[in-house]
Backbone as CSV, one residue per row, in Angstrom:
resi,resn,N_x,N_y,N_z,CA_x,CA_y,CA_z,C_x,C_y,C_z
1,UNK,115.279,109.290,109.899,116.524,109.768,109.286,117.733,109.178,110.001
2,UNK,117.687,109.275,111.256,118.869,108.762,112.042,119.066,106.951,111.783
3,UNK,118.080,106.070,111.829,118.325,105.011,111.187,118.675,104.810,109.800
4,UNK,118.186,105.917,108.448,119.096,105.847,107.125,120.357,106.044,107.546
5,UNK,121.066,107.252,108.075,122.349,107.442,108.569,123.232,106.254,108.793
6,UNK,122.427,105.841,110.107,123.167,104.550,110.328,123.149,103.400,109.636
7,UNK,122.376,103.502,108.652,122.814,102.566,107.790,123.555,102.383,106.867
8,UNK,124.484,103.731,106.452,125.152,103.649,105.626,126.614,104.873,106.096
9,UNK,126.692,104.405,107.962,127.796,104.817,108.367,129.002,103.837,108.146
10,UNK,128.896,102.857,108.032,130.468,101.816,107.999,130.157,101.518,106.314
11,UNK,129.961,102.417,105.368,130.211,102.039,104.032,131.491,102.784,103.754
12,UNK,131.839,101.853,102.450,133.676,101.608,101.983,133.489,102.636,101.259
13,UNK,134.620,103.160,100.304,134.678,103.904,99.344,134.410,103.245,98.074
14,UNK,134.358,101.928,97.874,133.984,101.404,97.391,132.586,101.133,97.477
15,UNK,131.723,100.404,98.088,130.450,100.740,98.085,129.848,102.413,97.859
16,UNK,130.329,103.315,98.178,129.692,104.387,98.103,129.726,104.894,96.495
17,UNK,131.041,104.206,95.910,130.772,104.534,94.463,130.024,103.144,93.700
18,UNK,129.594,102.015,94.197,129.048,101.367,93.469,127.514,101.952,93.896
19,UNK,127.173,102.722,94.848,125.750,103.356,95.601,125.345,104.182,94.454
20,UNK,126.243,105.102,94.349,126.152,106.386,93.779,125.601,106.111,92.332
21,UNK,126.675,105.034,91.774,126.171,104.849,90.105,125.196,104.071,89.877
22,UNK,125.076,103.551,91.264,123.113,102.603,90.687,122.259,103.969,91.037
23,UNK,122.529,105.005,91.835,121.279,106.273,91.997,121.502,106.899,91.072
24,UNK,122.588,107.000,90.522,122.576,107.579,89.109,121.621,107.035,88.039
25,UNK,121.837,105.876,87.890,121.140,105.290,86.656,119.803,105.413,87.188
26,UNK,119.488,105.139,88.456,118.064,105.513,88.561,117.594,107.027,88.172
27,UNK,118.251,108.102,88.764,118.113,109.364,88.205,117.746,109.251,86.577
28,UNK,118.556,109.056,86.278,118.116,108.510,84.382,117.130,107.930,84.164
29,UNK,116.636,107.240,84.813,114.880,106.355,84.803,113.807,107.592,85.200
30,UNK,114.488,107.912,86.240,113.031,109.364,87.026,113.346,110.182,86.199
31,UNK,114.436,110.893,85.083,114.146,112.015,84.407,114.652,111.930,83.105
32,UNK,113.743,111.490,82.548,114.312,111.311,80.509,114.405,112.205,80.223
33,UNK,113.561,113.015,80.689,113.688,115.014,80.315,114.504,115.566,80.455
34,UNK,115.314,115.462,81.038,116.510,116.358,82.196,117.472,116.477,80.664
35,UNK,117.593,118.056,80.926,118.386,118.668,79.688,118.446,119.897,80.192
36,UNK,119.253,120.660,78.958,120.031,122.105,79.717,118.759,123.260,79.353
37,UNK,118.253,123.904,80.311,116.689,124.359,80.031,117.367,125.919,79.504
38,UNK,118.408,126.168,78.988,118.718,127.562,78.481,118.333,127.244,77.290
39,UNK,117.928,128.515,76.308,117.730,127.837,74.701,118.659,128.772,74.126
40,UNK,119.612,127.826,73.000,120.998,127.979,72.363,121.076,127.616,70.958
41,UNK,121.689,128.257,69.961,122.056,127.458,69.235,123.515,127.435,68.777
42,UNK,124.330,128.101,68.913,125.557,128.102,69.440,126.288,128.209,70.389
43,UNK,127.427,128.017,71.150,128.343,127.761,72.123,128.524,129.694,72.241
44,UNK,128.351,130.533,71.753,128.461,131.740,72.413,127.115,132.230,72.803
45,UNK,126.258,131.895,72.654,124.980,131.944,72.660,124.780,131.255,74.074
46,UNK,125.213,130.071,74.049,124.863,129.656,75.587,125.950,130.344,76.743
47,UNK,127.160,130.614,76.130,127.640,131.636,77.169,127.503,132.609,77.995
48,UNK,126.472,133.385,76.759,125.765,134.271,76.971,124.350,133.929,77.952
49,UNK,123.960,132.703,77.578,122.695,132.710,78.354,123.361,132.132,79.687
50,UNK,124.507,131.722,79.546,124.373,131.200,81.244,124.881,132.544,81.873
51,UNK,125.904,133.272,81.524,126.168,134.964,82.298,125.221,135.420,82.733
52,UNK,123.869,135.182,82.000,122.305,135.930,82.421,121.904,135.238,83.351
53,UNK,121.904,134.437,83.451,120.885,133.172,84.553,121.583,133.464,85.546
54,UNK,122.733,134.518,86.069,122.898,134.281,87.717,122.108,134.842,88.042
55,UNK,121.723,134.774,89.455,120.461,135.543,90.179,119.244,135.270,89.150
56,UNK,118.973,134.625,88.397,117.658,134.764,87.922,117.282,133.148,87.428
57,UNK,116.093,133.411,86.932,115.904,131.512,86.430,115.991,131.636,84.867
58,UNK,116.130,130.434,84.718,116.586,130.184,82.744,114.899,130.590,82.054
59,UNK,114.270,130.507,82.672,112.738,130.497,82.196,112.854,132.612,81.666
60,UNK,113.387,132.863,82.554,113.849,134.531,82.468,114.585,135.244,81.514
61,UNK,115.584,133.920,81.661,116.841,134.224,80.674,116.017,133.806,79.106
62,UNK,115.457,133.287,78.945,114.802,132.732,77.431,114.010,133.360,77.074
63,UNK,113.629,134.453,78.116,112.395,135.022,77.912,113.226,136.716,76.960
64,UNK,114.013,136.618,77.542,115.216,137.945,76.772,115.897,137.531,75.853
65,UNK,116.294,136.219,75.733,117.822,136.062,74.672,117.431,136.183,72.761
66,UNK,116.007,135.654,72.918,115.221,135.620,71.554,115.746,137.176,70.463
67,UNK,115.352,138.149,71.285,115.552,139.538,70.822,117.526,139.895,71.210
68,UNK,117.706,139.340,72.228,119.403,139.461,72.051,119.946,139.060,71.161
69,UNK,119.916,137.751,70.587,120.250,136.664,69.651,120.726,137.419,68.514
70,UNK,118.853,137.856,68.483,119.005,138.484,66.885,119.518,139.822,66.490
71,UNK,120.126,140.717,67.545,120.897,141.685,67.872,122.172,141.715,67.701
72,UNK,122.585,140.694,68.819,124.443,140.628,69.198,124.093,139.007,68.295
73,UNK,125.089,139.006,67.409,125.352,137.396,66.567,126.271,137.218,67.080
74,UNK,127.637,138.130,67.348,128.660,137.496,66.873,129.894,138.163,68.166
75,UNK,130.613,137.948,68.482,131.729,138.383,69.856,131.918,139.979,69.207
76,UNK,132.216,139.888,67.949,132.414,141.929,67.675,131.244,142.358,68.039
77,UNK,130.148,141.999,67.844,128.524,142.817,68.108,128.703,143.387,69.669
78,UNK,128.898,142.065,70.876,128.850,142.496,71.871,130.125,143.363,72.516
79,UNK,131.048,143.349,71.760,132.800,144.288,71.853,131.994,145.240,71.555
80,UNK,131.682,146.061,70.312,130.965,147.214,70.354,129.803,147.668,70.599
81,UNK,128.929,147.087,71.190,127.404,146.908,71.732,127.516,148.463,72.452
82,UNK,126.317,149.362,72.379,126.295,150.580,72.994,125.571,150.069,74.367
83,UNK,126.344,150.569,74.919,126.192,149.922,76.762,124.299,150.395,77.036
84,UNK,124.025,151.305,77.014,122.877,152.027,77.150,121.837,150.653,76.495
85,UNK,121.874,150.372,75.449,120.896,149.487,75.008,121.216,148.379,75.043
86,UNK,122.162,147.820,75.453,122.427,146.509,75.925,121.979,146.103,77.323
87,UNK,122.445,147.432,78.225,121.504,147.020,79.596,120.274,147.135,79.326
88,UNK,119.528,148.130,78.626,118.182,148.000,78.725,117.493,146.700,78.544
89,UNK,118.147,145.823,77.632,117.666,144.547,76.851,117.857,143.600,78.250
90,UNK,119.069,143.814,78.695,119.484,142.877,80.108,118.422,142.876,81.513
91,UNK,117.867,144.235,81.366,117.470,144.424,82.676,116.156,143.782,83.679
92,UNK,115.964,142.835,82.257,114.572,141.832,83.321,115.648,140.985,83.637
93,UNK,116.774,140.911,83.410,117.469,139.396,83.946,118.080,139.859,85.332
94,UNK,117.903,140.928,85.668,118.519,141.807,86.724,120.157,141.689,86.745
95,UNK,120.720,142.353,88.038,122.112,142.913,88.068,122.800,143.275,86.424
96,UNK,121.616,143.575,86.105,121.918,144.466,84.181,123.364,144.928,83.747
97,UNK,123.560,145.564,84.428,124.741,146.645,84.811,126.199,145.884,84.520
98,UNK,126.244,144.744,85.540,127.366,144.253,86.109,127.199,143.099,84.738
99,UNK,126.122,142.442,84.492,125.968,141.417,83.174,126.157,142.272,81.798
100,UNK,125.725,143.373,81.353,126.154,143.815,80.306,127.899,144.112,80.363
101,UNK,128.317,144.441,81.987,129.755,144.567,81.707,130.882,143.877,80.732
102,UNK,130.246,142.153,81.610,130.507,141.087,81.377,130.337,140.943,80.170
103,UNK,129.353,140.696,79.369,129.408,140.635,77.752,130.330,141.381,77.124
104,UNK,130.083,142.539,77.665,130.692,143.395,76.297,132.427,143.292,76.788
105,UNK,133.114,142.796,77.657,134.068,142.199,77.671,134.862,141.097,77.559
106,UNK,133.651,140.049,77.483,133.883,138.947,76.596,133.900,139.251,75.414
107,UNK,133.170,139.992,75.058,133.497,140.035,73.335,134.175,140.759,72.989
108,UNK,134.971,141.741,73.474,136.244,142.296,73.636,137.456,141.413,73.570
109,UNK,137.403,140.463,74.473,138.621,139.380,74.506,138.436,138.374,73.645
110,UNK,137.494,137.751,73.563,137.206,136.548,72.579,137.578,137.509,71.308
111,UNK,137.315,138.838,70.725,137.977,139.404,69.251,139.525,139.538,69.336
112,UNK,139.972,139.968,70.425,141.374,140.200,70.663,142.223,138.823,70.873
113,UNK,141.941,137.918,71.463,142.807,136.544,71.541,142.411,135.841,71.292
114,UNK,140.727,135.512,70.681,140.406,134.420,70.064,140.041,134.146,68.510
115,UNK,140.411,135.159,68.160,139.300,135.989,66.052,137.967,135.461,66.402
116,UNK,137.366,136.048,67.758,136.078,135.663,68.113,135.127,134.623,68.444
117,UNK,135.924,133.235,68.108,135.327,131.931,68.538,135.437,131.526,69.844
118,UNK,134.912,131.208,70.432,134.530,130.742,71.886,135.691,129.300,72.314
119,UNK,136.490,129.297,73.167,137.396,128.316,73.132,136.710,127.063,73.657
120,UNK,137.467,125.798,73.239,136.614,125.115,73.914,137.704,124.372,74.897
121,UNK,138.091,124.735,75.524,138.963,124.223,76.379,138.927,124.574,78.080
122,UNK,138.982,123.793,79.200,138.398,124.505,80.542,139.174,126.000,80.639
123,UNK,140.447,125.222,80.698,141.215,126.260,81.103,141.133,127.232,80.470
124,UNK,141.329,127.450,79.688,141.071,129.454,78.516,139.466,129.915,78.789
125,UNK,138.070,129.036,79.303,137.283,129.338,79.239,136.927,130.013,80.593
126,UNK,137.983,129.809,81.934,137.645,130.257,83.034,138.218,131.807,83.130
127,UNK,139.198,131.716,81.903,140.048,133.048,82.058,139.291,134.254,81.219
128,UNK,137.922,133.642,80.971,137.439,134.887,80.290,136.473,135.442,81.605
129,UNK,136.200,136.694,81.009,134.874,137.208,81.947,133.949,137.121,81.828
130,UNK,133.376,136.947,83.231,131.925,136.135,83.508,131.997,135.179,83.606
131,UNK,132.928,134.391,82.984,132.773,132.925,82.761,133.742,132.267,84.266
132,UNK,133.000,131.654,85.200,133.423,130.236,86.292,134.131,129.103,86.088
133,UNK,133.921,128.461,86.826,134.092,126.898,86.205,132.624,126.651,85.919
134,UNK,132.274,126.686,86.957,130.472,126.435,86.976,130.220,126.403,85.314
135,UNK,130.273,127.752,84.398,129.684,127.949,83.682,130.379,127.354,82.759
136,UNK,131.806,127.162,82.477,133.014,126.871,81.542,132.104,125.079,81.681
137,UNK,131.844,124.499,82.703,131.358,123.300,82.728,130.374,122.916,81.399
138,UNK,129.238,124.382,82.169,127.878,124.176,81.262,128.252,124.348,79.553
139,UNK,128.886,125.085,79.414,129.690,125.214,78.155,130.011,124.034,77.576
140,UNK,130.747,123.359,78.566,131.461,122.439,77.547,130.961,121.138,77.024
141,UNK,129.914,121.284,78.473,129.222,120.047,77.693,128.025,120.126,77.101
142,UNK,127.570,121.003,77.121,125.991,121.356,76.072,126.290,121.870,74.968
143,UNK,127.231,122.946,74.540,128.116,122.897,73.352,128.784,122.259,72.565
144,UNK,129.963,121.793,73.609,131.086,121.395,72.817,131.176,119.888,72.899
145,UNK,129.882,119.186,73.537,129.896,117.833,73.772,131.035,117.079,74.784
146,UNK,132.069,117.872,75.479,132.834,117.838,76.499,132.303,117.461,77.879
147,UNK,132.198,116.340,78.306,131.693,115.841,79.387,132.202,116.295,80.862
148,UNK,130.965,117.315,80.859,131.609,118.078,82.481,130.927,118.247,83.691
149,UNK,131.010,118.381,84.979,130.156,118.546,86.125,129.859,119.731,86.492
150,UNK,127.688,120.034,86.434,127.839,121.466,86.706,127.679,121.586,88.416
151,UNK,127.704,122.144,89.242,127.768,121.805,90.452,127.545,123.596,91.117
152,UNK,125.810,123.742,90.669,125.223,124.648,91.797,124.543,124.480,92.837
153,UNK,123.862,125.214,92.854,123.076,125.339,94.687,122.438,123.549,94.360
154,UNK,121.696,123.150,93.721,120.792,121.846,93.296,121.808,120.816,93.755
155,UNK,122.786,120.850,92.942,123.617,119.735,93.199,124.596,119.571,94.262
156,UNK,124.640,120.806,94.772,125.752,120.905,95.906,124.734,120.394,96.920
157,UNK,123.743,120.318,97.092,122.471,120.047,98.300,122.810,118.663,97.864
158,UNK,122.141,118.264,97.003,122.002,116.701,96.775,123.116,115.845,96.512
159,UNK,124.734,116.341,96.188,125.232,115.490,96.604,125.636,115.105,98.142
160,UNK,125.352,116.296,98.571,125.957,115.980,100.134,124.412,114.950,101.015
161,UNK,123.478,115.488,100.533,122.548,114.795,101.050,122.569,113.001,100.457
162,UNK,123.080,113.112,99.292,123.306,111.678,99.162,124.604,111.125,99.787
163,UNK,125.160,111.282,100.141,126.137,110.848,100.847,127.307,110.688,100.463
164,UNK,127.302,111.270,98.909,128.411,111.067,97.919,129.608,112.085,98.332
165,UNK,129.232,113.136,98.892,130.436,114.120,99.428,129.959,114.684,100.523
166,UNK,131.103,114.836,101.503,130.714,115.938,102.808,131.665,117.000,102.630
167,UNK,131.034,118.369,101.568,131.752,118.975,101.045,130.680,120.483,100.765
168,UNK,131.185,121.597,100.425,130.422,122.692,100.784,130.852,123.107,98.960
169,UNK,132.547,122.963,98.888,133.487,123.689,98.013,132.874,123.137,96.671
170,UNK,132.742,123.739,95.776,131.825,123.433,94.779,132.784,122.506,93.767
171,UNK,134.367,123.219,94.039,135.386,122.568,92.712,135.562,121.276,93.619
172,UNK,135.586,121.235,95.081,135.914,119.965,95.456,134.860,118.869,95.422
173,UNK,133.571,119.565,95.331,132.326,118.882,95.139,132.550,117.869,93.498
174,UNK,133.243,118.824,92.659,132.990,118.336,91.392,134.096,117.070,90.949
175,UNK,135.038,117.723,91.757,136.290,116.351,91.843,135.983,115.378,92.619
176,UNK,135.318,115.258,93.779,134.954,114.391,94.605,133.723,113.423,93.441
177,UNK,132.890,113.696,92.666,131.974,113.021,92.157,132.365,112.345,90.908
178,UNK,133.698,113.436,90.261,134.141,112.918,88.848,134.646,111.220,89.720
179,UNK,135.212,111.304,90.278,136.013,109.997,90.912,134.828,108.894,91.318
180,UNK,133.351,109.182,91.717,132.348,108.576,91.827,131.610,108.247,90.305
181,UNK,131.172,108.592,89.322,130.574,108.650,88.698,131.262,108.641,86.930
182,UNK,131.404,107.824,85.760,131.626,107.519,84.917,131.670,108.882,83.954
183,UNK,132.841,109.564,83.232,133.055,110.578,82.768,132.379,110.794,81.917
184,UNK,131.799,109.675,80.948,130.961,109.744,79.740,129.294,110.344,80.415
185,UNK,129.273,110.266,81.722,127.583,110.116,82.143,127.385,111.887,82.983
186,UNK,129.051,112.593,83.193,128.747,114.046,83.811,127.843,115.078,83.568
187,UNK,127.903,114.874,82.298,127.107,116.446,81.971,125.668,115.949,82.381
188,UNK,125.273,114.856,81.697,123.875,114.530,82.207,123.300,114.207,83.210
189,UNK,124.086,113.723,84.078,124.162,113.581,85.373,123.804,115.062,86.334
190,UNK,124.715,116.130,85.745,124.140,117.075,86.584,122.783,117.759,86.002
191,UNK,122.214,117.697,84.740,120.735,117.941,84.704,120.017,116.839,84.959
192,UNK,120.146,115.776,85.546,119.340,115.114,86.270,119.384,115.179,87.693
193,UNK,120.541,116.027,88.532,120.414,115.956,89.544,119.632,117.364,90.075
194,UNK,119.970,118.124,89.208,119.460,119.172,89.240,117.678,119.678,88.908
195,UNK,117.088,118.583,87.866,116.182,118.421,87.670,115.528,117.839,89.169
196,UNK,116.157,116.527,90.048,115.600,116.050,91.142,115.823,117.224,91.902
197,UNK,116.936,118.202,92.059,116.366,119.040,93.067,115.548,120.072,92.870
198,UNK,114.772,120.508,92.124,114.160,121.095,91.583,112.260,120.487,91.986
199,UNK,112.326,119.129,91.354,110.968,118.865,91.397,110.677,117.791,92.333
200,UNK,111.808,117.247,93.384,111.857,116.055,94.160,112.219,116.612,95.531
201,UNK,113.385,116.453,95.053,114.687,117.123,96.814,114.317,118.791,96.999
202,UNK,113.792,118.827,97.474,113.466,120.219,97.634,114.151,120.618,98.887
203,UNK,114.976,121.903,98.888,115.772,122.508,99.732,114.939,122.490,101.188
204,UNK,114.435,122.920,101.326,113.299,122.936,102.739,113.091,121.964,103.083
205,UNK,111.901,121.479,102.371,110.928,119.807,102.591,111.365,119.396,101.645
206,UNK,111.961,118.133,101.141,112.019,117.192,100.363,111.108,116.164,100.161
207,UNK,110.354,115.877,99.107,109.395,114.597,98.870,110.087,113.591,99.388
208,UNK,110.668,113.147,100.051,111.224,111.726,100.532,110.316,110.518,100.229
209,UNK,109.245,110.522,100.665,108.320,109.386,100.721,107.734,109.399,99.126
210,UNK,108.284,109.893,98.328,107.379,109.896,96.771,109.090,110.031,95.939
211,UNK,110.138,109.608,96.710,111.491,109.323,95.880,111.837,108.271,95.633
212,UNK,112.464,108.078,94.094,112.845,107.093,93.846,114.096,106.136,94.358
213,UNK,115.062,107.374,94.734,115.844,107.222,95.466,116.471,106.964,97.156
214,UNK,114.714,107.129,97.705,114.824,106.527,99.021,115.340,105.285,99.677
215,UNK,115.319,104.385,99.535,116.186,103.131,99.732,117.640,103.568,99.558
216,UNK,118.267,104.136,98.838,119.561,104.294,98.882,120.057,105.417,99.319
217,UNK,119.048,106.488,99.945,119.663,107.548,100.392,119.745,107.974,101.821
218,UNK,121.261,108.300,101.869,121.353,108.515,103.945,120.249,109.708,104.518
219,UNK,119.790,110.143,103.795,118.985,111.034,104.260,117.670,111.138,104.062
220,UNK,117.136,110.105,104.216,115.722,109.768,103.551,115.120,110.165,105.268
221,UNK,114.183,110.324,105.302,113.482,111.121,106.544,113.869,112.674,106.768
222,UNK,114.119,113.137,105.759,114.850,114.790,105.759,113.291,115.549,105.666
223,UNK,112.777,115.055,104.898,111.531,115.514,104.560,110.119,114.080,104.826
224,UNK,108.785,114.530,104.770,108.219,113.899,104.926,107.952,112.295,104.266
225,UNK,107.756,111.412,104.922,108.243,109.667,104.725,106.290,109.144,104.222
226,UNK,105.499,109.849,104.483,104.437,108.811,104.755,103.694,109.561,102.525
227,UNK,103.111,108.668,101.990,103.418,109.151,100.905,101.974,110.431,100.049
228,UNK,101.336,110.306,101.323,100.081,111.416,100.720,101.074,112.804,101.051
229,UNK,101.591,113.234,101.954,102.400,114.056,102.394,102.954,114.477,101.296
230,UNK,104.498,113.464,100.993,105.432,113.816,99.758,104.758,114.139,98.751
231,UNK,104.072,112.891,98.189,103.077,113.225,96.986,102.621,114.952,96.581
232,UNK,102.087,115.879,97.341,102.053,116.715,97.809,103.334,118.119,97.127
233,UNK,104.263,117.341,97.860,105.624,118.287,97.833,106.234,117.737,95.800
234,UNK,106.013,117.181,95.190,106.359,116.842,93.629,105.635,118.357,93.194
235,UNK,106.916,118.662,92.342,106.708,120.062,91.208,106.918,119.150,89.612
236,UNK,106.275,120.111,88.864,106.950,120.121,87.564,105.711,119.229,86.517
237,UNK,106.166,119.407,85.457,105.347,119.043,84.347,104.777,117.469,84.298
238,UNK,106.189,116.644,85.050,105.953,115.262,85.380,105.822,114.656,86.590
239,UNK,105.242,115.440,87.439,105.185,115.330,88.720,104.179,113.985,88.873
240,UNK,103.170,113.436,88.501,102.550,112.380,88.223,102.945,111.067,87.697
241,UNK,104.052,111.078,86.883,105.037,110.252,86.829,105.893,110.282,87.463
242,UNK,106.098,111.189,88.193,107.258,110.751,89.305,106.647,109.994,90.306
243,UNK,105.726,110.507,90.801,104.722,109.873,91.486,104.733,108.025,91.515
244,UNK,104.577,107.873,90.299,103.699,106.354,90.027,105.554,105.782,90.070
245,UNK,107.003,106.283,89.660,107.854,105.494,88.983,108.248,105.355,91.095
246,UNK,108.063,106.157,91.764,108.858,105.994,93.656,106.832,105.309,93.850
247,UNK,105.923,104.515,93.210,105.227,103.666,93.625,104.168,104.336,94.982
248,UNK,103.587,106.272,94.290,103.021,106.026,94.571,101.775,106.363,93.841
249,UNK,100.705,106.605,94.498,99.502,107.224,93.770,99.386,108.073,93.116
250,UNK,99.331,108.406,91.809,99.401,109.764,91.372,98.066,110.623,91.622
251,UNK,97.186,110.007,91.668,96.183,111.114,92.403,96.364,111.858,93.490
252,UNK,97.375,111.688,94.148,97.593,112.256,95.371,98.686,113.530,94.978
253,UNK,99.110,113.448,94.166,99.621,114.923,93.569,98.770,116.211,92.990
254,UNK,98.839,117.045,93.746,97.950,118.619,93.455,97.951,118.824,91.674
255,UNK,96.377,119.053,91.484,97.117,119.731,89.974,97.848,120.642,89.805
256,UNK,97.646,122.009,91.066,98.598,122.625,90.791,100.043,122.865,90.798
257,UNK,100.383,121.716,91.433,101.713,120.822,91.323,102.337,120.578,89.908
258,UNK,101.245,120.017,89.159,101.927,120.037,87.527,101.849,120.879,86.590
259,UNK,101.015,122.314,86.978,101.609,123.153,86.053,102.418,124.200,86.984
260,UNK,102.829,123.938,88.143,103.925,124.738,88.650,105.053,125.460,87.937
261,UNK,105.797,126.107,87.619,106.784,126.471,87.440,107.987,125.725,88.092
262,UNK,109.032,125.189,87.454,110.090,124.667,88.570,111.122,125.716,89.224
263,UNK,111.513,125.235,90.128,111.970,126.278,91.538,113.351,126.619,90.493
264,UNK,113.956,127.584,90.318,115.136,127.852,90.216,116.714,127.490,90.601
């Protein structure tokens, strides 16, 4: 690790953004899949599913929204939603309580200042409740086709581990990368980075030695380098192709590696 470091201590700001957008495009090679794993079919609908997904995984949130959906349609449903059976419906997604708040006051405000349509604009979307930037992000670009950076726990790890920011602050994380990375390529960019931290960069141990992105990353020796090891540490449905595309064996990946669940 200390020799990746030093190899990419006297890089320009310039090199670091011509770095960044060739690991990008590689990201796009390691994950054709990488998409927004909430299931939506409208822009209040995914509002709704991302308010649910804090503290919990989208696999959770999908597992409830089916029977919400067909309940609350519309911003008046959840304005007058009887609190009692709205948390009940909430309560595998946990903090029930504090998330039904949240709905049924979005749809309170979205009837009162919006005639119920979901805005699509950052700014009006942070001023509602529940809603972040974080989430106003996910909004805008899985909805409204608005090209935006989502920037949670996944991506806040992996950009700093790539070397693209030395930054904690999530809004400065997201400005620091818009300036790295081509505006048309954000939204997808963060479900591919997020997808690598998920089934690659793993918070603890990272597959290093089974990444595609090793050669270009300052932190390659974070996790194990030799490739039966990494091999090993790959989650997810394509963990065997990840395998073979960072060159190595895919036999050396656990089966129970590919029907894992991915980490949250």
């Amino acid at each position: 690790m200390v020799r990746s470091v030093k190899r990419f201590a006297s890089e320009t700001p310039i090199g670091r953004k011509r770095r960044a957008r060739k690991m990008a495009k590689v990201l796009a090679e390691t994950h054709p899949d990488a998409h927004c794993e909430l299931d939506f079919t409208t822009p209040l609908e995914l509002a709704v599913a991302t308010i649910l997904s804090a503290q919990t995984t989208d696999v959770r949130v999908n597992q409830v929204t089916p029977t919400l959906f067909k309940r609350y349609v519309t911003a008046a449903d959840y304005a007058g939603a009887d609190r009692g059976q709205l948390e009940e419906l909430l309560r595998p997604t946990g903090f029930f309580r504090a998330k039904t708040d949240s709905l049924m006051k979005l749809g309170q405000v979205l009837v009162e200042k919006y005639d119920g349509v979901l805005p699509a604009k950052l700014d009006e979307l942070v001023k509602l409740p529940g809603i972040g930037r974080k989430t106003a992000n996910v909004i805008l670009g899985n909805a409204f086709g608005v090209p935006g950076i989502t920037v949670d726990t996944h991506f806040r790890r992996l950009t700093n581990r790539f070397g693209w920011v030395d930054e904690d602050d999530p809004v400065k994380i997201e400005f620091q990368v818009a300036e790295l990375i081509e505006k048309r390529d954000w939204t997808m960019l963060s479900h591919r980075v997020i997808f690598h931290g998920r089934r690659v960069c793993h918070a603890r141990k990272p597959a290093c030695g089974a990444c595609t992105l090793a050669t270009m990353c300052p932190s390659y020796g974070t996790g194990p380098t030799e490739a039966a090891a990494a091999a090993k540490l790959l989650k997810g449905p394509r963990a065997r192709e990840l395998a073979i595309a960072a060159g190595v064996d895919p036999d050396l990946v656990p089966a129970a590696a590919v029907t894992a669940p991915d980490a949250p």
